[in-house]
N, C-alpha and C positions, 0 to 999 in steps of 0.2 A: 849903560852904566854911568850915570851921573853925579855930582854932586861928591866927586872925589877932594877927600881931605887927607894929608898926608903930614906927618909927624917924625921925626927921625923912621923909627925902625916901627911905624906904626900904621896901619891906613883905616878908613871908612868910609863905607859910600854908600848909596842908594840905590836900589833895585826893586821897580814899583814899589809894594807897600813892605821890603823888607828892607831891615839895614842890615849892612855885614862890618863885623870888627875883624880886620886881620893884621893877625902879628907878623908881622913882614920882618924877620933878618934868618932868609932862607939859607947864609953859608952858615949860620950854625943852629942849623934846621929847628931856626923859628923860638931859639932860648930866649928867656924873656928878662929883661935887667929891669932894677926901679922904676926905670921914666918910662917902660914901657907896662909895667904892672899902674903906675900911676895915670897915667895917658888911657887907659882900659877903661876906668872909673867916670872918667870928664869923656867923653866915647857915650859911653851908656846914659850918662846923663843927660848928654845932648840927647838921643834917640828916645829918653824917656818922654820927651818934653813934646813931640812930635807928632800929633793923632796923625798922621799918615803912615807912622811906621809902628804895625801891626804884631813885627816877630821879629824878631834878631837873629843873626846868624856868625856863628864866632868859627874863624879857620883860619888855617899860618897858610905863609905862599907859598909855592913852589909844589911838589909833588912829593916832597921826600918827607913832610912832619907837619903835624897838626901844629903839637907845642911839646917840646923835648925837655923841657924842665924850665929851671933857672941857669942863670948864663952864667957856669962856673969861674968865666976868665972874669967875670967883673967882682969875685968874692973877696979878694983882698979888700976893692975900695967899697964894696957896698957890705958885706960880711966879716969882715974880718975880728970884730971886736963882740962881744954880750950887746953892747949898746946899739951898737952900728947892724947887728942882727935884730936887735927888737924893731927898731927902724921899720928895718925891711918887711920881715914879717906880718908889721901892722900895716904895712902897704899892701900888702899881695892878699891877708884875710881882709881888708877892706873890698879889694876890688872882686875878693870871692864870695864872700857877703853880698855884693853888690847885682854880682849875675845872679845867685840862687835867689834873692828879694826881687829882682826885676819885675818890674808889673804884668812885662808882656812876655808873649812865649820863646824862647832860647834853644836853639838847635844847635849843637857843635859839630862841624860840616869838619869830618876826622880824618885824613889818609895818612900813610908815615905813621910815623913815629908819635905816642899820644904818652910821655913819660914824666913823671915826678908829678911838678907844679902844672906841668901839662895836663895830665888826669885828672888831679884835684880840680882843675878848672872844669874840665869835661865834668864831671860829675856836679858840677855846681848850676849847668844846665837844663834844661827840662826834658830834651832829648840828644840822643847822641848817635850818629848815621854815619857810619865808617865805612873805610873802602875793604875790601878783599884781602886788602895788601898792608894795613896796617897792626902797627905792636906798640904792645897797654906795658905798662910796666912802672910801679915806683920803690927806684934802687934806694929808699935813705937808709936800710941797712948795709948797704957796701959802702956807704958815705957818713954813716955815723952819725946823721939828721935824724932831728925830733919831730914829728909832725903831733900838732896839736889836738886839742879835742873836737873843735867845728868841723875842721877837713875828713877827721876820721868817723864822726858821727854821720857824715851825710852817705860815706862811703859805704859803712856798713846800712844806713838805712834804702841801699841801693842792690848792694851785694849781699846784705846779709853777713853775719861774722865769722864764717866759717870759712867764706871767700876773700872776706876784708882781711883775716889771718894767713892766710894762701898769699895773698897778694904782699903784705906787708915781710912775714919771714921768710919767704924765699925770693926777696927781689928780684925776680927771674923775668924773664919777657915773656910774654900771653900773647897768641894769634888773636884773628877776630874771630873767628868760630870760637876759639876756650870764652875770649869777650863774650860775646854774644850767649855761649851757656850761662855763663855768668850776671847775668843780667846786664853787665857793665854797657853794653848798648842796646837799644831799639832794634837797626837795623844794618846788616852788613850788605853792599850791593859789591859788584864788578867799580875798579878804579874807575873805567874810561866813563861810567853811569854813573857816576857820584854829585858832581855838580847838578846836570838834568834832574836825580831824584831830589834831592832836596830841595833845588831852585821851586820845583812842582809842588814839594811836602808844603814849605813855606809858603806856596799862593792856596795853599788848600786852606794851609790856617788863615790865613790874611780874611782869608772869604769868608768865614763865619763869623758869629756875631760875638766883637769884641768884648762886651759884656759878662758875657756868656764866659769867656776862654778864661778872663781876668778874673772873676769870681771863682771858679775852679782850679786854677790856679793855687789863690791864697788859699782854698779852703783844702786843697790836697796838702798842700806844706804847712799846714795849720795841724792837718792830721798825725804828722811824724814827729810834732812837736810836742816838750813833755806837757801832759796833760794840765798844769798846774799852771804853764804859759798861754795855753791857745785863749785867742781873742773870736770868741764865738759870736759876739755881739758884730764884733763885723763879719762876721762869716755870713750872718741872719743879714745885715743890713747890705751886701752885696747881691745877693738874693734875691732880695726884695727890688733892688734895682733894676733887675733880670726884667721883673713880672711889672714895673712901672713904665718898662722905656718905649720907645718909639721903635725900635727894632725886635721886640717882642710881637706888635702888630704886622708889622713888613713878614714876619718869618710863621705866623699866623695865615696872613694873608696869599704868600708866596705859596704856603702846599695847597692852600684850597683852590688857586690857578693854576695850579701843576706850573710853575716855572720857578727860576733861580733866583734867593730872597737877595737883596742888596741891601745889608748892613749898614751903618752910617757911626755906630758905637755910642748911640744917643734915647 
């Protein structure tokens, strides 16, 4: 594990062709204040910039919480006011913006605790691989928080609104198994398995052809978008980049030798 960057309550590093963002302030399992919603965004952008790094992986440290919310003790100085709340807000939709647009593909690597601002992030992902042992839950009805319309559109375009209304008025905490009925993750494995499965999910994706992922990508989230928005024209023109590249040939050439194609994203 190389190429360690560290930031107050924040880290990143590299793990062959993935990078991992973790929100590192494990005594308060992993809540997340401004500078570290802000630090998220400069994070991603660094990795966007990076053709080595194929897939991103977002997880809090320790073993007790993915991401347990927003850091209530810092609400006086960072929430306290209408003003000093929009602040915040257009920090945290920014950097949630930010993962759901991501170009590359986004795993939220989940044990503990996955609540409020935490889930919203989850869900802002492209998959989400939880342990055995963790709980989904967003209490802003015991808290009296508004949550807007982007976080809840993505939610219900994930759960559906029958679940996203479950989820929302009874802020109640959710196993992984209710999760996982729910659509709310991909896959739930044993705790002690969790790192090994994903570390593997992420070189499974790394290995194909980046192309390929990124164009599929935009065009699945192109598809949940309102009809009157989608940018079809680049939907077609990533496509078509597909059937132009030089990895189209390698992965052509690779089934007709019976062996493993080697991508290059070109």
């Amino acid at each position: 594990m190389d190429d360690i960057t560290k930031t107050d309550k924040m880290l990143s590093r590299k793990e062959g062709k993935a990078g991992y963002v973790i929100f590192n302030n494990p005594e308060r399992r992993n809540a997340v204040s401004l500078d570290m919603w802000a630090r998220t965004a400069e994070i991603l952008a660094d990795f966007a910039k990076e053709d080595e790094v194929r897939v991103v992986v977002l997880t809090g440290a320790g073993d007790k919480s993915f991401v347990s919310g927003a850091d209530i003790s810092r609400f006086e100085s960072e929430r306290a006011s209408l003003e000093a709340t929009k602040v915040y807000n257009a920090t945290v939709a920014k950097a949630n913006q930010n993962i759901y647009e991501f170009p590359k593909p986004t795993i939220a690597m989940i044990k503990g605790y996955c609540i409020g601002g935490g889930l919203g992030l989850a869900v802002c992902c492209d998959l989400r691989i939880c342990s055995d042992n963790s709980t989904f839950a967003i209490p802003a009805a015991k808290l009296g928080l508004g949550y807007a319309f982007p976080g809840v559109k993505r939610l219900v375009d994930l759960v559906g609104p029958a679940f996203a209304k479950e989820i929302f008025f009874t802020a109640r905490q959710f196993n992984a198994e209710e999760a996982r009925v729910m659509g709310l993750v991909n896959r739930v494995v044993p705790a002690a398995e969790l790192e090994t499965y994903v570390k593997n999910y992420a070189e499974t994706i790394a290995g194909n052809a980046p192309l390929t992922v990124k164009a599929e990508k935009f065009i699945i989230n192109e598809a949940v978008r309102d009809e009157s928005k989608r940018n079809l024209a680049r939907c077609t023109e990533l496509v078509e980049q597909c059937f132009t590249s030089n990895d189209y040939t390698e992965g052509r050439r690779a089934f007709m030798e019976k062996r493993k194609p080697t991508f290059t994203g070109t």
